[in-house]
Every structure is written in C-alpha cells, then in structure tokens.
The first five atom37 places (N, CA, C, CB, O) and aatype in JSON, in Angstrom:
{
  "aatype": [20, 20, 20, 20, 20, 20, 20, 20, 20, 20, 20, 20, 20, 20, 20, 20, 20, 20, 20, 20, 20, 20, 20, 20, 20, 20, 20, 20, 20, 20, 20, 20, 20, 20, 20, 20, 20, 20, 20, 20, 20, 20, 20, 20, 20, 20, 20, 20, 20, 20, 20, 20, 20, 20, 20, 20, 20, 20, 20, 20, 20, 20, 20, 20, 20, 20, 20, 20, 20, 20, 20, 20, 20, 20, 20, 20, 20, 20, 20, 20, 20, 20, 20, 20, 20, 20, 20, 20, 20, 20, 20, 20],
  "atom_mask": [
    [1, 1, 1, 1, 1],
    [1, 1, 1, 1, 1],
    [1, 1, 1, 1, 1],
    [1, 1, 1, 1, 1],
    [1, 1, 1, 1, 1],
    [1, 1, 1, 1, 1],
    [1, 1, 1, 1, 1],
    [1, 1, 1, 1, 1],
    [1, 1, 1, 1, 1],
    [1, 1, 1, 1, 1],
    [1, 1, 1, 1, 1],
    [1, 1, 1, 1, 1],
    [1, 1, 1, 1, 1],
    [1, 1, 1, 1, 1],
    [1, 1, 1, 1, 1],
    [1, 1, 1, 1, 1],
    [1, 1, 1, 1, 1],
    [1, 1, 1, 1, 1],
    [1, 1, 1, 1, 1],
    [1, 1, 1, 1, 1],
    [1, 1, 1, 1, 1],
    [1, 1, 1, 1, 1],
    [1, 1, 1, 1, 1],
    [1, 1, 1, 1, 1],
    [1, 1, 1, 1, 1],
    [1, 1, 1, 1, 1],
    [1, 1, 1, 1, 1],
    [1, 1, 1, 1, 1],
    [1, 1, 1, 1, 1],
    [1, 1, 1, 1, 1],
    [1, 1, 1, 1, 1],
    [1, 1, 1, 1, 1],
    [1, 1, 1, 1, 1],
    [1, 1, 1, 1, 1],
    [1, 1, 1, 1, 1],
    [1, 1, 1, 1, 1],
    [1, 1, 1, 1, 1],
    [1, 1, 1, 1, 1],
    [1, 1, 1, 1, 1],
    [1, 1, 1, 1, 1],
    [1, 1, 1, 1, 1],
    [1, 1, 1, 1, 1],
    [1, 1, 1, 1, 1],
    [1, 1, 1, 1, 1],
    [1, 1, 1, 1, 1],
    [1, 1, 1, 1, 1],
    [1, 1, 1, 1, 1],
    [1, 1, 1, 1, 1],
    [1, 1, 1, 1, 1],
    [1, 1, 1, 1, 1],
    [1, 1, 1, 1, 1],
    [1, 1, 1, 1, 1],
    [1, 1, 1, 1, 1],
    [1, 1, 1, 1, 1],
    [1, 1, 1, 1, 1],
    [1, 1, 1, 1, 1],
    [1, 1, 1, 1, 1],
    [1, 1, 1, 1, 1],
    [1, 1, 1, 1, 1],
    [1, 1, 1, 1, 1],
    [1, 1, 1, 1, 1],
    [1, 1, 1, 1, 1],
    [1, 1, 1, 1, 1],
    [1, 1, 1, 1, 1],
    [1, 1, 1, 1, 1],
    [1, 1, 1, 1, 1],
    [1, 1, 1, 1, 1],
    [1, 1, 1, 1, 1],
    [1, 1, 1, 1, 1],
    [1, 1, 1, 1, 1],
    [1, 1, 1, 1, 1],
    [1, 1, 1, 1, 1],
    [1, 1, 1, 1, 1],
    [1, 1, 1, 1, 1],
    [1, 1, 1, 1, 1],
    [1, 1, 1, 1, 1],
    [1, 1, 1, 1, 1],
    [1, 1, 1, 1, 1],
    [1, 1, 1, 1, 1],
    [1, 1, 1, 1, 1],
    [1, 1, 1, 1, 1],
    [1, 1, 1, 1, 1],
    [1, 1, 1, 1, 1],
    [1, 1, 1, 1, 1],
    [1, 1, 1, 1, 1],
    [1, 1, 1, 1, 1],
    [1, 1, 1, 1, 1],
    [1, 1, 1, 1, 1],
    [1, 1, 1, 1, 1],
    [1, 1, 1, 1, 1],
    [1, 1, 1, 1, 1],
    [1, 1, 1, 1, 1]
  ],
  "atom_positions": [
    [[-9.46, -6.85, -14.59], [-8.53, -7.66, -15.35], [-8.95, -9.13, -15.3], [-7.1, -7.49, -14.8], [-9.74, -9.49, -14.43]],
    [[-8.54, -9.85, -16.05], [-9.15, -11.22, -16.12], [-7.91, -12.1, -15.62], [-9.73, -11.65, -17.75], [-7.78, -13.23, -16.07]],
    [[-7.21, -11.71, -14.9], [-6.05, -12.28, -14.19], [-6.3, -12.18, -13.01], [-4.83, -11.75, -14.41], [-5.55, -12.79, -12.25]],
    [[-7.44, -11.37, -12.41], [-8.06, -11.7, -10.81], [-6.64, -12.41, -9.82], [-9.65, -13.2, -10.95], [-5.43, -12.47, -10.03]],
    [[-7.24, -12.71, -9.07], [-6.4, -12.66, -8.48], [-5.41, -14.34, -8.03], [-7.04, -11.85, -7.53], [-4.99, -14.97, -7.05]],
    [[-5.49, -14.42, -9.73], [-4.5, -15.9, -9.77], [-3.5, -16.06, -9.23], [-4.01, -16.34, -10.86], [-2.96, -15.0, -8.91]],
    [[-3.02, -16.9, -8.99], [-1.95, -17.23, -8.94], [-0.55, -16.76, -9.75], [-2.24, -18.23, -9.02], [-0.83, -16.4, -10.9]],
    [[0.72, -16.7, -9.47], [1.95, -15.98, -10.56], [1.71, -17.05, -11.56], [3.87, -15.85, -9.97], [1.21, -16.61, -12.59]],
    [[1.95, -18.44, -11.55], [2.47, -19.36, -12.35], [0.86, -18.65, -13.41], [2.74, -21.33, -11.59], [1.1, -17.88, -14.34]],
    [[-0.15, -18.91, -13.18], [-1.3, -18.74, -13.75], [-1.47, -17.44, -14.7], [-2.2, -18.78, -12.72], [-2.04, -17.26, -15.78]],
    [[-0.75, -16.62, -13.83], [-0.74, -15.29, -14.93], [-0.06, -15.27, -15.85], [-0.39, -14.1, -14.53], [-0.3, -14.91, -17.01]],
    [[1.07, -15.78, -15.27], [2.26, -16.05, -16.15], [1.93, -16.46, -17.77], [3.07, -17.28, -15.44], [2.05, -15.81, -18.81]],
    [[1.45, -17.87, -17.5], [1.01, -18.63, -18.35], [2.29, -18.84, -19.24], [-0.23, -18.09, -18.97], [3.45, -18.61, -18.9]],
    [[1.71, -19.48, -20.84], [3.23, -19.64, -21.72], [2.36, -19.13, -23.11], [4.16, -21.68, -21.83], [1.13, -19.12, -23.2]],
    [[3.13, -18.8, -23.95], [3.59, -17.79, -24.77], [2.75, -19.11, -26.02], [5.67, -17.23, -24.71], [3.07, -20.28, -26.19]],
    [[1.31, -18.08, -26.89], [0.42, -19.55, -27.27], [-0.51, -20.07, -26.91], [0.83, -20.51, -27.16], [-1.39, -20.65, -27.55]],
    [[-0.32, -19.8, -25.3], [-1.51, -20.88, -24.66], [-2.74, -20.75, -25.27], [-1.86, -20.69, -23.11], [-3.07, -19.57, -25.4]],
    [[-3.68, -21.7, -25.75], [-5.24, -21.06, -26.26], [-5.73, -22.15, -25.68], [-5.76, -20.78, -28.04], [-5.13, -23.2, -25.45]],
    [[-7.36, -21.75, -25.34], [-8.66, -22.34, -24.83], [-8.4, -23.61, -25.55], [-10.17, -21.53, -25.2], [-7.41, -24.17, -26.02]],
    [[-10.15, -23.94, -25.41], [-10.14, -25.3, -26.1], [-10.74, -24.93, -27.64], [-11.17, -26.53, -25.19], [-10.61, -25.6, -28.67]],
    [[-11.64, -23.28, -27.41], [-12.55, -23.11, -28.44], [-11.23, -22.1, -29.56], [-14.27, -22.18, -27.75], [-11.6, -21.59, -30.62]],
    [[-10.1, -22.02, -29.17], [-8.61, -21.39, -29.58], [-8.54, -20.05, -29.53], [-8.14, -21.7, -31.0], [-7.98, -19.18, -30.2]],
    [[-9.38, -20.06, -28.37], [-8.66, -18.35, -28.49], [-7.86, -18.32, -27.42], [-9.76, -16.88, -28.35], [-8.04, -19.01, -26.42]],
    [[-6.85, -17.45, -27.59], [-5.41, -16.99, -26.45], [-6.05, -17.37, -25.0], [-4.89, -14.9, -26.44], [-7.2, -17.16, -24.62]],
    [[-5.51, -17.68, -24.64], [-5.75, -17.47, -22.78], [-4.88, -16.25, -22.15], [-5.11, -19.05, -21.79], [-3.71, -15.87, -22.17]],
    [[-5.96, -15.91, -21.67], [-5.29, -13.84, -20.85], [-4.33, -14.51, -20.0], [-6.78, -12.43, -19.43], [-4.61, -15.32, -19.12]],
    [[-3.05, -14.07, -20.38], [-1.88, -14.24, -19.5], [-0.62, -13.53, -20.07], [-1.6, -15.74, -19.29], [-0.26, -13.34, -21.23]],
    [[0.07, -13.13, -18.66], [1.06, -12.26, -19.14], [1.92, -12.21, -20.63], [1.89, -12.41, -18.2], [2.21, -11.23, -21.31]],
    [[2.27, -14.08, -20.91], [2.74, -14.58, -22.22], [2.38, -13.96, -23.3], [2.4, -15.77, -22.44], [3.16, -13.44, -24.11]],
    [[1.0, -14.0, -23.38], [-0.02, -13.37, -24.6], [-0.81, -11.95, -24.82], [-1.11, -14.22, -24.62], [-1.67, -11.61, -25.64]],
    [[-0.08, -11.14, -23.59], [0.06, -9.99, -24.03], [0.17, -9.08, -24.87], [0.42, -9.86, -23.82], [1.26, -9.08, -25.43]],
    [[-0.62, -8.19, -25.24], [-0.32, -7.23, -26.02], [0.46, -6.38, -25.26], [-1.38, -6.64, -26.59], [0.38, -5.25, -25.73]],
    [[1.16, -6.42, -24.33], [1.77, -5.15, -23.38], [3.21, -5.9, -23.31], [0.86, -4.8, -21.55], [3.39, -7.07, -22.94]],
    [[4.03, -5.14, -23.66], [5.78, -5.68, -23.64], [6.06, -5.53, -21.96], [7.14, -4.38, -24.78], [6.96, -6.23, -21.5]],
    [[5.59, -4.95, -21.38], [5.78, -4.81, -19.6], [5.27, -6.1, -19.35], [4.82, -3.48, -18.62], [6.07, -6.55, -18.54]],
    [[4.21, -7.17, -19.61], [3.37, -7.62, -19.24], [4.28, -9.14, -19.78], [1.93, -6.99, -19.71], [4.66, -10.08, -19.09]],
    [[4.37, -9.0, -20.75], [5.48, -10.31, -21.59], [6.78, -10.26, -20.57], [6.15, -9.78, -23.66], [7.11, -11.25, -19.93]],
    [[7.28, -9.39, -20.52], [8.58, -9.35, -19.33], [8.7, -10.08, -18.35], [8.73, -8.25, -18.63], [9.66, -10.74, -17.97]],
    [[7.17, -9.9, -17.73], [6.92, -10.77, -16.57], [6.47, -12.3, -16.78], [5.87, -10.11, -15.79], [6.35, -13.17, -15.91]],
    [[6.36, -12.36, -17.57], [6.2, -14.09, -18.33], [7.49, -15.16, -18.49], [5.73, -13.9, -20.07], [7.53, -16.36, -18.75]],
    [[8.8, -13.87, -18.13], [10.12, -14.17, -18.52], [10.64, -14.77, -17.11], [10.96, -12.82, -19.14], [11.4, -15.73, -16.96]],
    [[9.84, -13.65, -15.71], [10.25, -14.35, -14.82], [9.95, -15.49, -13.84], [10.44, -13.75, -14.45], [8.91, -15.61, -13.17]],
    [[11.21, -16.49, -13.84], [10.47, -17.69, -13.09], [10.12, -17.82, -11.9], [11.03, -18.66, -13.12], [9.3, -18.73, -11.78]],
    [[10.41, -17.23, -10.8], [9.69, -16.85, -9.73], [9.66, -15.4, -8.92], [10.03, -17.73, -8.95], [10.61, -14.65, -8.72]],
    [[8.22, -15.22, -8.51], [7.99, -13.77, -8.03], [8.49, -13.67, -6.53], [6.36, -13.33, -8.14], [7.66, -13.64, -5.62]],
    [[9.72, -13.62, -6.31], [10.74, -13.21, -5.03], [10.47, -11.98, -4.75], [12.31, -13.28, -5.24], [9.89, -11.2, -5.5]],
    [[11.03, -11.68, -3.3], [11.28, -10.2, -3.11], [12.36, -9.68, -3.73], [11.43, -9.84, -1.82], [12.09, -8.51, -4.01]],
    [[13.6, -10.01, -4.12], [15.06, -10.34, -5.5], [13.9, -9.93, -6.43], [16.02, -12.49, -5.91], [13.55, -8.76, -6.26]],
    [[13.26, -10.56, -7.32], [12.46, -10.61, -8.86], [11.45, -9.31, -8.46], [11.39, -12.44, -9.32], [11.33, -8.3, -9.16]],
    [[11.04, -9.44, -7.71], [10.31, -7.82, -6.92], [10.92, -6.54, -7.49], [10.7, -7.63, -5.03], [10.57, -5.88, -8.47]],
    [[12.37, -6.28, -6.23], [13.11, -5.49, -6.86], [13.82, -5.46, -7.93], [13.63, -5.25, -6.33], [14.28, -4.35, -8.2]],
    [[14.11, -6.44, -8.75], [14.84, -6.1, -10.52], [13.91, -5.44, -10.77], [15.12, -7.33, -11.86], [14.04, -4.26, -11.07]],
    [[12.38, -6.22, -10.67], [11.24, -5.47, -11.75], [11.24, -4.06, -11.56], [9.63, -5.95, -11.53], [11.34, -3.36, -12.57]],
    [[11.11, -3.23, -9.87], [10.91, -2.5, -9.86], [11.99, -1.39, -10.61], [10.54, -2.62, -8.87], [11.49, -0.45, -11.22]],
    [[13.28, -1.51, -10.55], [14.5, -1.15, -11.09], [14.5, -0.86, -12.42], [15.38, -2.04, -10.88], [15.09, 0.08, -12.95]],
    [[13.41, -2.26, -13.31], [13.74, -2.23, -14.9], [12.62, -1.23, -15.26], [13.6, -3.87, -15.82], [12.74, -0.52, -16.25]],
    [[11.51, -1.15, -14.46], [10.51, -0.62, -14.86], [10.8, 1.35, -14.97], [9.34, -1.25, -13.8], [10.34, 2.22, -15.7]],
    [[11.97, 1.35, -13.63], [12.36, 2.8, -13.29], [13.26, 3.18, -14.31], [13.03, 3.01, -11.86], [13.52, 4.38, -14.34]],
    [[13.76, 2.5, -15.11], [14.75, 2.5, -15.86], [14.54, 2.72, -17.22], [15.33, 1.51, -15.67], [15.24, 3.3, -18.04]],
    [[13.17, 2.01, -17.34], [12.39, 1.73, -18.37], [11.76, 3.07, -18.76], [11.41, 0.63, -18.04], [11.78, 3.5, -19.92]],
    [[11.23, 3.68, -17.77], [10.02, 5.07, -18.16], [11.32, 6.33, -18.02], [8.25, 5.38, -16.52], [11.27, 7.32, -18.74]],
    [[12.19, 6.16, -17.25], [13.03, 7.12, -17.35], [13.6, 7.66, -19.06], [14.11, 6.56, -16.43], [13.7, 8.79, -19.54]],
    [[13.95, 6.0, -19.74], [14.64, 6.19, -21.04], [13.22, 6.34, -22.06], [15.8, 4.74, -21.45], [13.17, 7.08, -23.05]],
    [[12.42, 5.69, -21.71], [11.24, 5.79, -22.6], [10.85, 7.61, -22.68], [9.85, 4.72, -21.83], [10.79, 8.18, -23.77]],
    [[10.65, 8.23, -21.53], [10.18, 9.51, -21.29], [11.13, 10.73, -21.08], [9.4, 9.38, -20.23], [10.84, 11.89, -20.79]],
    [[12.42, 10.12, -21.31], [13.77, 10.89, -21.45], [13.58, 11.75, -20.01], [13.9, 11.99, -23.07], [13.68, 12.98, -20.1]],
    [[13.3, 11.13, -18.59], [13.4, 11.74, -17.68], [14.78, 11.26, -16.91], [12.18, 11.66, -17.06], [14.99, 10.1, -16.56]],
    [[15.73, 12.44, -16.71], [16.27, 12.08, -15.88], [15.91, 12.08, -14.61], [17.04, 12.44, -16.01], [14.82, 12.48, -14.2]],
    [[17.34, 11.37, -13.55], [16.69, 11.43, -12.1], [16.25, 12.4, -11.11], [17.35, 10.93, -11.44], [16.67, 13.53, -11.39]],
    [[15.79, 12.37, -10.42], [15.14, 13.76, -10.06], [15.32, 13.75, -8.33], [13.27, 13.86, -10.65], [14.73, 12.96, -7.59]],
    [[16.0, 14.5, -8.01], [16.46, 14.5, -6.49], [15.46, 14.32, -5.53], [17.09, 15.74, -6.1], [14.52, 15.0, -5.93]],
    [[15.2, 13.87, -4.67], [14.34, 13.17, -3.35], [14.16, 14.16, -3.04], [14.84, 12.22, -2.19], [14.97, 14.93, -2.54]],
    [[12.7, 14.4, -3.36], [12.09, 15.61, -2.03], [12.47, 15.45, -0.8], [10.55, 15.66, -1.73], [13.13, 14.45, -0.51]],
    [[12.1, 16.49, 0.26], [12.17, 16.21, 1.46], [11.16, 15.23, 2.37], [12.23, 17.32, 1.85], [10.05, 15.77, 2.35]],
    [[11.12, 14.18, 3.04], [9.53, 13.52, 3.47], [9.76, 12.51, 2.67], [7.94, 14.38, 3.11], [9.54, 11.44, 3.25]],
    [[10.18, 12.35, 1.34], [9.56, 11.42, 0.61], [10.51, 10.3, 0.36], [9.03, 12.0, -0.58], [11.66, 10.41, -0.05]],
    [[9.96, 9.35, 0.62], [11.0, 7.49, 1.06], [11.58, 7.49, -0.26], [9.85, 5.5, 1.39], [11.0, 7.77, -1.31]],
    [[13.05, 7.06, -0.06], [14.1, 6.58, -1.2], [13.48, 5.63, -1.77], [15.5, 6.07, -0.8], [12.36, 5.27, -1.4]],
    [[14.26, 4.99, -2.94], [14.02, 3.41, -3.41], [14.27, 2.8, -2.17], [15.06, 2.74, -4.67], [13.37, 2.24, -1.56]],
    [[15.46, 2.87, -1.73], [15.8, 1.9, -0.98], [14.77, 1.44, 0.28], [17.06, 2.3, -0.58], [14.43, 0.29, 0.56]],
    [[14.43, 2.56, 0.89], [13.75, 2.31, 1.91], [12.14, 2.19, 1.71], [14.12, 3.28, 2.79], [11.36, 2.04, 2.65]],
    [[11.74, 2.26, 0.33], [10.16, 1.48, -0.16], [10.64, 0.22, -0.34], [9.28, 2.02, -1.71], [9.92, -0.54, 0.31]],
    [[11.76, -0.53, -1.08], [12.21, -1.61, -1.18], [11.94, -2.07, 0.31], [13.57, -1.6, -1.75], [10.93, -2.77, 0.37]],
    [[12.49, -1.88, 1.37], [13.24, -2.63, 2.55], [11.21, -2.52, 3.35], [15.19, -1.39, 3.61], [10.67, -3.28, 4.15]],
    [[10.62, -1.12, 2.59], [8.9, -1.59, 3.56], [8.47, -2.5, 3.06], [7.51, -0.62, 3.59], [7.94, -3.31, 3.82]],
    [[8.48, -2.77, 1.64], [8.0, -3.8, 1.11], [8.33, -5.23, 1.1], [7.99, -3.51, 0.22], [7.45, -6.02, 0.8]],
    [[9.98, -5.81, 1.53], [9.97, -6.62, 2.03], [9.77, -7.09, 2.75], [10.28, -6.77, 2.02], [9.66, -8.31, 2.69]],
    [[9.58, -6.35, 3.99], [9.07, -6.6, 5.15], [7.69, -7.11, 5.36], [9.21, -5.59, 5.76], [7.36, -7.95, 6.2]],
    [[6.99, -6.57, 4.58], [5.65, -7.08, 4.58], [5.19, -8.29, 4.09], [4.99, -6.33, 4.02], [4.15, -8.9, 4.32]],
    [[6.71, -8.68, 2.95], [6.5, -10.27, 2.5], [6.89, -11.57, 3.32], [7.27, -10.46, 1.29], [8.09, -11.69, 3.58]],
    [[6.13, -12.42, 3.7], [6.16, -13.8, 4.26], [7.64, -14.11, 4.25], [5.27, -14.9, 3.42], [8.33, -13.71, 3.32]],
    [[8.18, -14.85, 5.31], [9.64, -15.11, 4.99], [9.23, -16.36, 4.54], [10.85, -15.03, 6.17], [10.06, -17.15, 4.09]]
  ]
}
C-alpha cells in the first residue's frame, strides 16, 4: 500500500489533495473504497474510534452480506473481550 506506514493524520489526508504534478495523493480522502473514505471522517484514531470502527464495519458486512449473528463458538473470544485485548495493548 502506498500508505506504509504513515502516520493517521497522513493517511487520512483531505478529500482533493493532489501532488504538485496533480495527481490525487493516496489517502484515505481519495479513495476509491467507501470503508477507506469513512476513515477520513475520523478525527482521531482512539481506542473509542477503534471500537465504533470495529462495530460499523461488523454491522456493515453483516447488512451488506445479509448475515445474521452467529452464536460464539466454544474457545472463541467475544467482541468484547478482543476489544478489552486490544486495548490493552494500546499506550495509555
């Protein structure tokens, strides 16, 4: 990806941005991907902005792919408790 491993504000970018020679600059803004524009919407990447995304995205393929919810295997971590590993691992 040509978004390596920038920075949020950098991926982000704004909606337009072009070079000097005018072509688009790769950033979420100028996306061809509506998942990818979404994230252009948000102003900072929190562990909060973390979990909405993860929520809209579950929400998102569920109605997109007409899946409903599907009961928790046995073994296998809730939302909640991938949420609560993954915060943990973020910097306070």
């Amino acid at each position: 990806s040509s978004y390596l491993n920038h920075s949020f504000d950098r991926k982000r970018g704004s909606t337009g941005e072009r070079r000097p020679n005018g072509d688009l600059v790769p950033c979420y803004a100028n996306s061809i991907l509506f998942q990818e524009r979404a994230l252009a919407a948000v102003p900072e990447w929190t562990p909060a902005a973390i979990s909405q995304r993860r929520t809209d995205l579950l929400s998102w393929a569920r109605q997109r792919w007409h899946v409903d919810a599907v009961a928790i295997a046995e073994g296998v971590a809730t939302e909640d408790e991938e949420i609560d590993e993954v915060e943990a691992r973020l910097p306070a």
